[in-house]
C-alpha positions in Angstrom: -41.8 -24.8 -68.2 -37.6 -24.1 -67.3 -36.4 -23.7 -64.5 -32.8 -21.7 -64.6 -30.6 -20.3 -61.8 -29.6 -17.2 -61.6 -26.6 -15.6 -59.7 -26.9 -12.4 -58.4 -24.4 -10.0 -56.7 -26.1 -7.0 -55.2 -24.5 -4.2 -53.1 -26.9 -2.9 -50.8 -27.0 0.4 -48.2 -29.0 0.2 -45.1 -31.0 3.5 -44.3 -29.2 5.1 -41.3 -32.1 5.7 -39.5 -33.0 1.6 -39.5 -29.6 0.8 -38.7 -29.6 3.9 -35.7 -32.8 2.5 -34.6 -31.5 -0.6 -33.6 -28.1 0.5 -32.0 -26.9 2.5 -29.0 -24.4 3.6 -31.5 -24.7 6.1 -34.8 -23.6 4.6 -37.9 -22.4 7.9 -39.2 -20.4 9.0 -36.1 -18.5 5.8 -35.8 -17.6 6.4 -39.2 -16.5 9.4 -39.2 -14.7 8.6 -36.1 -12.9 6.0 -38.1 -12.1 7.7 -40.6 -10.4 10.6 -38.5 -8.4 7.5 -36.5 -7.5 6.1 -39.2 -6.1 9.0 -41.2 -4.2 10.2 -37.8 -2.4 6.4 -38.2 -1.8 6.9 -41.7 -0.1 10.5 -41.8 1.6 9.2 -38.4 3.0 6.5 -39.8 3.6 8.3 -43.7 1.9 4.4 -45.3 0.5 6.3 -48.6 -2.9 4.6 -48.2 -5.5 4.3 -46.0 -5.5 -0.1 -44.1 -8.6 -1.5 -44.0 -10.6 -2.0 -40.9 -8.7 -5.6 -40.3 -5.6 -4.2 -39.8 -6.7 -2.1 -36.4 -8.2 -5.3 -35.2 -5.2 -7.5 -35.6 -2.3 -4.9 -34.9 -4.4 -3.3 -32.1 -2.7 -0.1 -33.0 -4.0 3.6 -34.3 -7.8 2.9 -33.7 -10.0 2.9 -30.0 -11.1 -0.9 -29.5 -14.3 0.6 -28.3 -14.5 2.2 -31.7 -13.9 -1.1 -33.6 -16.2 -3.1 -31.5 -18.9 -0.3 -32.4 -18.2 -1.1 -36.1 -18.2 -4.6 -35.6 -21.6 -4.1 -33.9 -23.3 -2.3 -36.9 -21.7 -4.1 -39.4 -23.1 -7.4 -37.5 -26.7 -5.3 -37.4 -26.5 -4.3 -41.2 -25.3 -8.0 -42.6 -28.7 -9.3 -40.3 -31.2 -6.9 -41.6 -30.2 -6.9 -45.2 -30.6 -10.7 -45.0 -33.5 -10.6 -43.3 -35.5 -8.1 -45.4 -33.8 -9.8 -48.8 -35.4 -13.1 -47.6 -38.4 -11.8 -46.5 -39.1 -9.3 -50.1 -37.5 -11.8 -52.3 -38.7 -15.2 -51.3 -41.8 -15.3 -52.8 -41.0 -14.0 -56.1 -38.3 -16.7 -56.7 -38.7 -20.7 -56.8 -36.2 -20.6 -54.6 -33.6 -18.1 -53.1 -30.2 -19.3 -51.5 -28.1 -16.5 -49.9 -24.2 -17.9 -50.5 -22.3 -15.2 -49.1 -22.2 -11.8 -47.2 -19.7 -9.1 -46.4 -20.1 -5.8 -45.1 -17.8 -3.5 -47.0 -16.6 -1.7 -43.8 -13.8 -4.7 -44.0 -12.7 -3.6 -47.4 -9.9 -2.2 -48.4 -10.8 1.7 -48.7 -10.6 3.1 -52.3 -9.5 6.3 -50.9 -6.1 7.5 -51.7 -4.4 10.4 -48.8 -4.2 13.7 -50.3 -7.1 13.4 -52.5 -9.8 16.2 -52.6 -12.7 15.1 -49.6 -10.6 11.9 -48.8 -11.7 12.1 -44.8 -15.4 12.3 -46.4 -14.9 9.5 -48.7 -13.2 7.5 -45.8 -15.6 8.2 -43.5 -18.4 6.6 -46.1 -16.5 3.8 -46.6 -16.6 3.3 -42.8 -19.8 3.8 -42.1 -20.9 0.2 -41.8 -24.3 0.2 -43.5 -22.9 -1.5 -46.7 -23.5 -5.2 -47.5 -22.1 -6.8 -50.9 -24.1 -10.4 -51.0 -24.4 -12.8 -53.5 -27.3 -15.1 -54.1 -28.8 -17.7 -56.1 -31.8 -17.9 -57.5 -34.1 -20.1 -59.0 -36.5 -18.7 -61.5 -39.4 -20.3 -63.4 -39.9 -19.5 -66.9 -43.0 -20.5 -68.6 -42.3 -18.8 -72.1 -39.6 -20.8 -72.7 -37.6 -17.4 -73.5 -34.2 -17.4 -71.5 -32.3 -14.6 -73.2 -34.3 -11.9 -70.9 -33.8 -14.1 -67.5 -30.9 -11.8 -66.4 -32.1 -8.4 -67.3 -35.7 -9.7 -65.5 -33.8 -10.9 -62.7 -32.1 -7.7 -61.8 -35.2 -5.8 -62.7 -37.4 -8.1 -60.0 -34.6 -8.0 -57.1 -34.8 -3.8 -57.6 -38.4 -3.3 -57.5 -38.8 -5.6 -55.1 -35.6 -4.1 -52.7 -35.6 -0.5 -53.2 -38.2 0.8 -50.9 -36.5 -0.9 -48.3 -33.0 0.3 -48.2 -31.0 3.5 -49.1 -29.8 1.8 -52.3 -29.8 -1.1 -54.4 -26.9 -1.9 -57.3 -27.2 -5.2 -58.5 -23.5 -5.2 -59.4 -23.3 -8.5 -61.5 -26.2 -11.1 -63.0 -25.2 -14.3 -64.4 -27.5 -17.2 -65.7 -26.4 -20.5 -64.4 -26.7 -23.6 -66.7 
């Protein structure tokens, strides 16, 4: 029997209704509200492109703190329930599972360019904060002995396992780990 580690990078989208259930705040309308902010600051200010989210918080300019703290709220909420439910679905079918990082993509830059057909629509997506990017390790056991397939199997396990549970699920990258 081998044992091999697998990395795994997933991008994930919390249902809006799980996130709205545990929030006095709506995902979608603080994103949408972001995204109107933040394309007022942008044509205001003629920058060409649309800052990410850490830009309000440090400069304090363009954006309602209130508003901000909302995001950071959800994006706080998502980040916990996508780890809690990846732990929870995924533990079992893995030797072991080790969650090395998380980010909720409301902290990204946006990939949104002004003047672009539906850009406030786009934007406001982007700032929705029911996005998480994470990236895990996990041990598999393989009693074939075949490790070509580990990847593919991987991906295939974290998906059926995942996607009854949130909005999405992209594993974005699978690498096997010597």
């Amino acid at each position: 029997m081998n044992v091999t580690n697998v990395s795994l990078s997933i991008l994930v989208t919390v249902k809006l209704e799980d996130l709205d259930s545990h929030s006095a705040a709506a995902a979608e309308v603080v994103g949408k509200e972001l995204a109107r902010q933040v394309a007022d600051y942008e044509k205001e200010n003629h920058l060409g492109y649309y800052p990410a989210l850490d830009f309000f918080q440090q400069s304090a300019l363009g954006v309602d703190p209130d508003l901000l703290d909302a995001a950071d709220n959800l994006a706080w909420l998502a980040t916990r329930l996508v780890r809690e439910e990846v732990r929870r679905r995924l533990r079992p079918i893995f030797a072991s599972l080790r969650i090395d990082t998380m980010q909720n993509l409301v902290y990204t830059m946006p990939k949104v360019r002004p003047g672009k057909p539906s850009a406030i629509k786009k934007l406001a997506q982007h700032f929705t904060p029911n996005k998480v990017r994470l990236e895990m390790t996990a041990r598999i056991m393989n009693q074939d002995g075949h490790e070509k397939d580990l990847k593919r199997y991987s991906s295939h396990l974290v998906h059926r396992w995942l996607k009854e549970h949130f909005e999405e699920i992209e594993v974005t990258s699978c690498r096997q780990q010597q």
